[in-house]
C-alpha positions in Angstrom: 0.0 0.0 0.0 1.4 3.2 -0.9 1.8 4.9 2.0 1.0 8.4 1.1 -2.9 7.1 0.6 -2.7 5.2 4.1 -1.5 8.8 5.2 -4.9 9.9 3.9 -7.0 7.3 6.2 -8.5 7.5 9.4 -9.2 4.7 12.4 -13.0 4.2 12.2 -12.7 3.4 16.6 -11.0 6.9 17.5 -10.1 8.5 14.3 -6.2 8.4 14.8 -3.8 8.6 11.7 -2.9 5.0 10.5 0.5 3.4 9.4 1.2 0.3 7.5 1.6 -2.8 9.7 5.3 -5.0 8.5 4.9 -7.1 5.7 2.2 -4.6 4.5 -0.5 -6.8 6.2 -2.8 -4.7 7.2 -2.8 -1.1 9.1 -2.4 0.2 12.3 -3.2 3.6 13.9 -1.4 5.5 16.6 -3.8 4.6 19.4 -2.7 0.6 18.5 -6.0 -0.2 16.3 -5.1 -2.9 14.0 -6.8 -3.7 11.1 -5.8 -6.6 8.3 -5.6 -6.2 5.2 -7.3 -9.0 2.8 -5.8 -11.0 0.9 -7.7 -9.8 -2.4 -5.7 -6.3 -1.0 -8.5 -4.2 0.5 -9.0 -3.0 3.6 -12.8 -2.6 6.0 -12.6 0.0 7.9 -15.9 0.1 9.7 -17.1 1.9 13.2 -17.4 -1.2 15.8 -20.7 -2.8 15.4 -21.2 -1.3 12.3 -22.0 -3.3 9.5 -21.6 -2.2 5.7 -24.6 -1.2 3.4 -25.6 -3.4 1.2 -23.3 -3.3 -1.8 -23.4 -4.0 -5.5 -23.3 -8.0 -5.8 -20.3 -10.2 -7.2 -22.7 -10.2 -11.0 -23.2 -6.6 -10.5 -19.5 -6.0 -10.0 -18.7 -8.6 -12.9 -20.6 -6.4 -15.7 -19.7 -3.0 -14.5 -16.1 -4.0 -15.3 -16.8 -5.7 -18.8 -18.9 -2.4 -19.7 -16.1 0.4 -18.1 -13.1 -2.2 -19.5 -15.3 -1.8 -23.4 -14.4 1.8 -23.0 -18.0 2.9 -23.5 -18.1 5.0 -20.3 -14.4 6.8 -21.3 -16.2 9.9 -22.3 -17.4 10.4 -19.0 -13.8 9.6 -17.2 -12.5 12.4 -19.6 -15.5 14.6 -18.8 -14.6 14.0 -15.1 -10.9 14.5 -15.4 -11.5 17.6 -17.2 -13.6 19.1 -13.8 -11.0 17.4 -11.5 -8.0 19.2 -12.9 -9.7 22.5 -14.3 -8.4 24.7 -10.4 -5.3 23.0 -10.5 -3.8 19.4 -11.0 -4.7 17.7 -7.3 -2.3 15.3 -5.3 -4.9 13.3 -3.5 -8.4 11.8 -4.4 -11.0 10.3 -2.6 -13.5 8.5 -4.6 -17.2 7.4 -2.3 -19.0 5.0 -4.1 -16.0 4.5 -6.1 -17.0 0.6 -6.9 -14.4 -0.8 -8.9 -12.1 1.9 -8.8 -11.8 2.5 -12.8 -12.3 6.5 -12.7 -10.3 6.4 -10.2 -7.4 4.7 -12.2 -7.8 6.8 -15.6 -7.3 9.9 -13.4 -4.5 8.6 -11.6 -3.0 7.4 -15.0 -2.7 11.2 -16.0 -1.6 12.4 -12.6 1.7 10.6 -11.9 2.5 12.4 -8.6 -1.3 11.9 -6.8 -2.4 9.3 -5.0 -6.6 7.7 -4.2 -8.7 6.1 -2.1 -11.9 4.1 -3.5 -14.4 3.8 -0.9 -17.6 1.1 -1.5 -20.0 -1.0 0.3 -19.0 -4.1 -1.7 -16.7 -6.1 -0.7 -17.0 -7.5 -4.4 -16.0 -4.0 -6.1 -13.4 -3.3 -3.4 -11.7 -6.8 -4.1 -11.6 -5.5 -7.8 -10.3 -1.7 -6.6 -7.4 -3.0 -4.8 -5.9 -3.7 -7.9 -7.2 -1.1 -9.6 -3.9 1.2 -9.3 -0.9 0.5 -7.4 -1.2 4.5 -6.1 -4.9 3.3 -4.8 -6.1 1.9 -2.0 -9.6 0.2 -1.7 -11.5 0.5 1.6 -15.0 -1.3 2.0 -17.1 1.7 3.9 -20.2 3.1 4.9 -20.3 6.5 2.9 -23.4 7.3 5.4 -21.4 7.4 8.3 -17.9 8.6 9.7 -16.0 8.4 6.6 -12.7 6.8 7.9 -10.3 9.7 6.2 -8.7 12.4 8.1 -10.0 16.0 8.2 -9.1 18.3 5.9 -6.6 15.6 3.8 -8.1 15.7 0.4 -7.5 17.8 -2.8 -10.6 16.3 -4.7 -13.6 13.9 -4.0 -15.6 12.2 -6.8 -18.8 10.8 -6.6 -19.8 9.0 -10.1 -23.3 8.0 -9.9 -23.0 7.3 -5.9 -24.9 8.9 -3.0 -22.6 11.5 -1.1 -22.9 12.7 1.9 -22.8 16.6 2.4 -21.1 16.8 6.0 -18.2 13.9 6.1 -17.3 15.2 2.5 -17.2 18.8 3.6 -14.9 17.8 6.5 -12.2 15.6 4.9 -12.0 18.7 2.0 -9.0 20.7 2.6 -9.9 24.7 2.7 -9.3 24.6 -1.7 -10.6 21.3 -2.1 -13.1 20.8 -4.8 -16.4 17.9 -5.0 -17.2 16.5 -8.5 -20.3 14.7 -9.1 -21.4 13.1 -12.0 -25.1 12.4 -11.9 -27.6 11.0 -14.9 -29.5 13.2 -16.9 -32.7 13.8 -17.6 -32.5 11.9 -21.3 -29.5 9.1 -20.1 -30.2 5.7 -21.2 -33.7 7.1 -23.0 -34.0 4.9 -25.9 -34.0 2.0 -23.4 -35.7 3.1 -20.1 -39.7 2.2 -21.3 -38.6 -0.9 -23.6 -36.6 -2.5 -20.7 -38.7 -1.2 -17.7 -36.0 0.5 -16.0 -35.9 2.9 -13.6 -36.5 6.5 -14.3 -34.5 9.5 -13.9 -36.3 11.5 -11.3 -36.6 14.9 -12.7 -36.6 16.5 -8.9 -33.3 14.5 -7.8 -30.3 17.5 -9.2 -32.2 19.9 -7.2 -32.5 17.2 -3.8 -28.6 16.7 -4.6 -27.6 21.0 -4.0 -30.0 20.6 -1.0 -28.2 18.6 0.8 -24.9 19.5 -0.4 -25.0 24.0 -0.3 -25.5 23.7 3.5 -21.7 22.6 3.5 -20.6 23.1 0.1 -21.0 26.1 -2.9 -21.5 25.0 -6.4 -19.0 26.5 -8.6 -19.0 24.8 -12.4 -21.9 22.6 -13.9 -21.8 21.0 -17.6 -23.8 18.5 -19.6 -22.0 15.6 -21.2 -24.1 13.6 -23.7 -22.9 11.1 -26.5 -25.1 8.3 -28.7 -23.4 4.7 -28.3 -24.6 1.5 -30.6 -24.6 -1.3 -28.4 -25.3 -5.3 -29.3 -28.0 -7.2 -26.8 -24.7 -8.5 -24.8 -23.5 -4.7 -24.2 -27.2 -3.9 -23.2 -27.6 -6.4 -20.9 -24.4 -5.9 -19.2 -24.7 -1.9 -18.8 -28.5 -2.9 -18.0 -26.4 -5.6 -15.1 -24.1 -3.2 -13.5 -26.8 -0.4 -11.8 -29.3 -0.3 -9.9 -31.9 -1.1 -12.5 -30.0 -5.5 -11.7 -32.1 -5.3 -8.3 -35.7 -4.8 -10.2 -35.2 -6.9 -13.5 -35.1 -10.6 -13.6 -32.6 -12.1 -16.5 -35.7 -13.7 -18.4 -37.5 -10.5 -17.8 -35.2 -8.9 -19.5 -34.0 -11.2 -22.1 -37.2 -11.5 -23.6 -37.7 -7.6 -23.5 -34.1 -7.2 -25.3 -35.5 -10.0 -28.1 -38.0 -7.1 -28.8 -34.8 -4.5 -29.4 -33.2 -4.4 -32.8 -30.2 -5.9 -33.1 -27.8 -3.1 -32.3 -29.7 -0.6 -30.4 -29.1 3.5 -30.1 -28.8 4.3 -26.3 -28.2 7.9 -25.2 -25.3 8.8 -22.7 -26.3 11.9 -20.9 -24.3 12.8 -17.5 -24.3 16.2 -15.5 -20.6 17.0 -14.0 -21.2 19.2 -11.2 -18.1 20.8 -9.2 -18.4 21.9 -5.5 -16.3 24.0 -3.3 -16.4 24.1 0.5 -18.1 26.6 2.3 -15.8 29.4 3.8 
């Protein structure tokens, strides 16, 4: 583990800085918390009795990297890493939600001297994220509580499709630090939303989001991103596998409602990228 992300990473018991244990098994903080590390290479970092949300499955997981690894979802990484760098190239990243870790990895790709943390409440995606980058470090977390990260450590936090919590984001910030969000829009995934029965983009939800985030944090840059892709059934059914919409369709549900598709369908990708500065 690289040690300037462990430098980044709080003990969820008394929030004490942590160090890397010999051997690099596993992390321990200055009050003599000790956590291992798995041997998949993640770490849990959890408040005592606290268990984790429930978190995308192991089949969820398994599509969301076929569909990122296609390169269908690069526009968006580029659309992100254009609102991470535009104040300034940052040095550390925290990514909530961060599942696999791929964003994550593309930025770090084109920032040689930062250094990341993916947090998620899947143990499956966090197995994947530990291997994501070797400047990363995965962390299963709940994002709804204490985030275990130190105050004030972090240049940039990016929350792709994820919820985010307004508070524990505003507090592990450093005094610049910015918040990038990328959230659906109103026309993303369109052409297959009625024909597949997914869920729906709730028109209300970008206003809900600078509710709960303005109380703690300014908005400072928004911009739509939006690009047609022309995806076979298999591409479909995977992007269709790797969101939310897995938990509310059955495979011959949607199988048969696919057959109905042509063959290589049109499907809209429309994201907002939204960038937040702490309040001062």
């Amino acid at each position: 583990m690289d040690p300037r992300a462990v430098a980044l990473l709080a003990c969820p018991v008394c929030a004490a800085p942590f160090a890397v244990e010999p051997q690099d098994a596993g992390l321990r903080c200055a009050e003599g918390h000790a956590v291992d590390r798995a041997r998949q290479g993640h770490v849990t970092l959890l408040p005592p009795g606290r268990r984790p949300a429930t978190g995308d499955s192991a089949a969820m997981v398994a599509d969301r990297v076929a569909f990122l690894s296609a390169g269908h979802y690069d526009p968006v990484t580029s659309a992100l890493a254009g609102a991470v760098t535009a104040p300034g190239e940052p040095a550390t990243l925290l990514d909530l939600g961060g599942g696999t870790g791929h964003h994550l990895a593309r930025l770090l790709d084109g920032l040689p001297g930062a250094v990341g943390v993916v947090l998620d409440a899947s143990r499956y995606a966090a197995r994947r994220a530990a291997r994501a980058h070797p400047r990363a470090i995965a962390v299963v977390a709940d994002t709804w509580a204490r985030l275990p990260v130190r105050d004030g450590s972090v240049d940039r936090v990016l929350v792709v499709f994820a919820p985010r919590n307004g508070p524990e984001i505003a507090r592990v910030l450093r005094p610049e630090g910015r918040l990038v969000v990328v959230t659906p829009g109103p026309d993303h995934l369109a052409e297959i939303v009625g024909p597949l029965g997914l869920l729906r983009v709730d028109p209300g939800k970008a206003g809900r989001l600078s509710a709960t985030l303005e109380p703690h944090l300014v908005r400072e840059a928004a911009a739509g991103h939006r690009r047609t892709l022309l995806l076979d059934h298999a591409a479909v059914a995977t992007l269709v596998g790797m969101g939310p919409h897995a938990r509310h369709l059955d495979a011959d549900r949607l199988g048969a409602s696919l057959a109905r598709l042509p063959a290589d369908v049109q499907v809209t990708i429309s994201v907002d990228v939204t960038t937040y500065r702490r309040v001062r």
